[in-house]
C-alpha positions in Angstrom: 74.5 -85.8 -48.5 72.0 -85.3 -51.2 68.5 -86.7 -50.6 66.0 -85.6 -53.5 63.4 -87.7 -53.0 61.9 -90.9 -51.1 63.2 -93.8 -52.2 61.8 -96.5 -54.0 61.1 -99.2 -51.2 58.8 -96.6 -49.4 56.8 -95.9 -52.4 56.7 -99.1 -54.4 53.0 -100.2 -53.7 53.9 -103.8 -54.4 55.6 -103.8 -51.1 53.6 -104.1 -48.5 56.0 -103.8 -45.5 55.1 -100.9 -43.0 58.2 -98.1 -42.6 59.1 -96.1 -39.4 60.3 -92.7 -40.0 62.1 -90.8 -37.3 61.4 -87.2 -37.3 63.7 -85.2 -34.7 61.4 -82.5 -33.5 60.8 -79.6 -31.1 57.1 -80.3 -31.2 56.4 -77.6 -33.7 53.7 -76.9 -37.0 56.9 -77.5 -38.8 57.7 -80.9 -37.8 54.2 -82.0 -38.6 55.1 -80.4 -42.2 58.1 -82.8 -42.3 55.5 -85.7 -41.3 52.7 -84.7 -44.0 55.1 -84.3 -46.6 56.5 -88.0 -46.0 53.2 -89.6 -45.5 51.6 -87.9 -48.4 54.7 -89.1 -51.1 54.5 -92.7 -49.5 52.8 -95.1 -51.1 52.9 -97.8 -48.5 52.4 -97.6 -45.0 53.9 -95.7 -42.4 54.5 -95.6 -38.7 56.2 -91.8 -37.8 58.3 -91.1 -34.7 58.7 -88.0 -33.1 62.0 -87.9 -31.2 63.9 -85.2 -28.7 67.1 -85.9 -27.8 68.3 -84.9 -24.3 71.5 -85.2 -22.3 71.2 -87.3 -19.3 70.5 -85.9 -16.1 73.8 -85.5 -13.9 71.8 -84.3 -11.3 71.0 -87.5 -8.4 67.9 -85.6 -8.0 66.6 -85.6 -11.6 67.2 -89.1 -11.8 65.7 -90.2 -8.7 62.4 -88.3 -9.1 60.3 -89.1 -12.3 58.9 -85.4 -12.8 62.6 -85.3 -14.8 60.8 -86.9 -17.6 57.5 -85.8 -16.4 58.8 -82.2 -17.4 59.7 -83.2 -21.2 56.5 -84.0 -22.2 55.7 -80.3 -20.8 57.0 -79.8 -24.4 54.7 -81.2 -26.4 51.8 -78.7 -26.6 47.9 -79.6 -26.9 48.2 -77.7 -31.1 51.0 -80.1 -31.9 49.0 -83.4 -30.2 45.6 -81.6 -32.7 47.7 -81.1 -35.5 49.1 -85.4 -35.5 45.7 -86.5 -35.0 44.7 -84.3 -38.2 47.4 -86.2 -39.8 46.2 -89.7 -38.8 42.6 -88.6 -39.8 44.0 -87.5 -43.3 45.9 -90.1 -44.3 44.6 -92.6 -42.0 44.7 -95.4 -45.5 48.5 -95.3 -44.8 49.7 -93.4 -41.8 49.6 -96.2 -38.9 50.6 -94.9 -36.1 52.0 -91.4 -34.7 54.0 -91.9 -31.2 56.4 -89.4 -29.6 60.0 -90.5 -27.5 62.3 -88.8 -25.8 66.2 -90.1 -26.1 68.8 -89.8 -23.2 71.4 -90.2 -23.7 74.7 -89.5 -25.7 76.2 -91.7 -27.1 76.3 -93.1 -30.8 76.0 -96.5 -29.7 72.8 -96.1 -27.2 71.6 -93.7 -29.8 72.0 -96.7 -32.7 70.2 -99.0 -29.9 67.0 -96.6 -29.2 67.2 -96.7 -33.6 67.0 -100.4 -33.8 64.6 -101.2 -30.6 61.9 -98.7 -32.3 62.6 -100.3 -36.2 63.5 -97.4 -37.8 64.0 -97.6 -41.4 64.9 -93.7 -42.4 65.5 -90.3 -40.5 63.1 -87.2 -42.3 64.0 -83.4 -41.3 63.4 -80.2 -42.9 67.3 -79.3 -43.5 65.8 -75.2 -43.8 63.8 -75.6 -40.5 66.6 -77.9 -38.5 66.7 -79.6 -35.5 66.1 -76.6 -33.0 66.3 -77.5 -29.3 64.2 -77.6 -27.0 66.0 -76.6 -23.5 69.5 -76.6 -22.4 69.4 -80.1 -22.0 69.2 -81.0 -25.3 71.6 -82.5 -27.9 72.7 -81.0 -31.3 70.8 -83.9 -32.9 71.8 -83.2 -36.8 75.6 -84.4 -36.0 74.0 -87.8 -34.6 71.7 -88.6 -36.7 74.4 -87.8 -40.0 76.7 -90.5 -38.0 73.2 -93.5 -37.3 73.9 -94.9 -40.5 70.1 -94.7 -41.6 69.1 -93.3 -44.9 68.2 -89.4 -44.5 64.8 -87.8 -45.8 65.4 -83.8 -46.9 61.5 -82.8 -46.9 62.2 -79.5 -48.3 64.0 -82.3 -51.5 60.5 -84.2 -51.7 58.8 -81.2 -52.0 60.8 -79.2 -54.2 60.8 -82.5 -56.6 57.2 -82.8 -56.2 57.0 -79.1 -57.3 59.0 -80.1 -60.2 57.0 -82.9 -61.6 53.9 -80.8 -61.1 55.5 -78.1 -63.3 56.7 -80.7 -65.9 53.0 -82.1 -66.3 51.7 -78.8 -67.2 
């Protein structure tokens, strides 16, 4: 799949319906690169999504005690909850809202579900950085999210294109 750059409906300014973009993440400086770089080439509002996916628990314990999901947002470090609200100050003219989920799951169907109840319009990832994971209970997320059906957003495209229109105005 070749994504070069965002597509028209996100950046036509005549539009004024709001986007969510899912960004599968580890909670890193790079996937808050992946979210800049989409909220700085759209030119309409946008509501981004931080998602993890994890297996669920097959343990009785884990599911009967609620430190199991207690412990996942263990992974989402103070820098990272700085570096979005840097992002919302930024671009806060078109960047409405920055929330963070955890999936369970594993299958495509439950996966499409958690896609739909949360609105999401398109699926952004760095493909040089990938999806790494977070803990043994995690899911390969690049082979579900290629099978969702929702349009995919190469950030290292956008910003390679960017780089190239930058050039070609010189």
């Amino acid at each position: 799949m070749h994504h070069q750059n965002i597509p028209e409906s996100i950046v036509n300014q005549n539009d004024k319906i709001m986007k969510t973009v899912i960004i599968p993440s580890d909670f890193s400086a790079e996937s808050v690169q992946v979210a800049e770089t989409i909220v700085r080439n759209a030119k309409e509002e946008v509501n981004i999504l931080f998602i993890h996916l994890f297996h669920v628990a097959d343990d009785i314990q884990d599911l009967l005690f609620s430190n199991y999901r207690k412990k996942e947002y263990e992974f989402v470090s103070p820098e990272f909850r700085h570096e979005c609200e840097m992002l919302k100050d930024v671009y806060a003219s078109n960047l409405k809202s920055i929330k963070i989920e955890f999936f369970y799951g594993n299958k495509l169907a439950v996966f499409k579900n958690f896609l739909d109840y949360n609105k999401a319009d398109y699926i952004a990832y760095s493909k040089t950085y990938g999806m790494p994971k977070l803990s043994k209970s995690s899911i390969e997320a690049l082979p579900v999210i290629l099978k969702c059906g929702l349009p995919l957003l190469d950030a290292d495209e956008i910003n390679k294109s960017t780089f190239s229109n930058m050039e070609n105005i010189r």
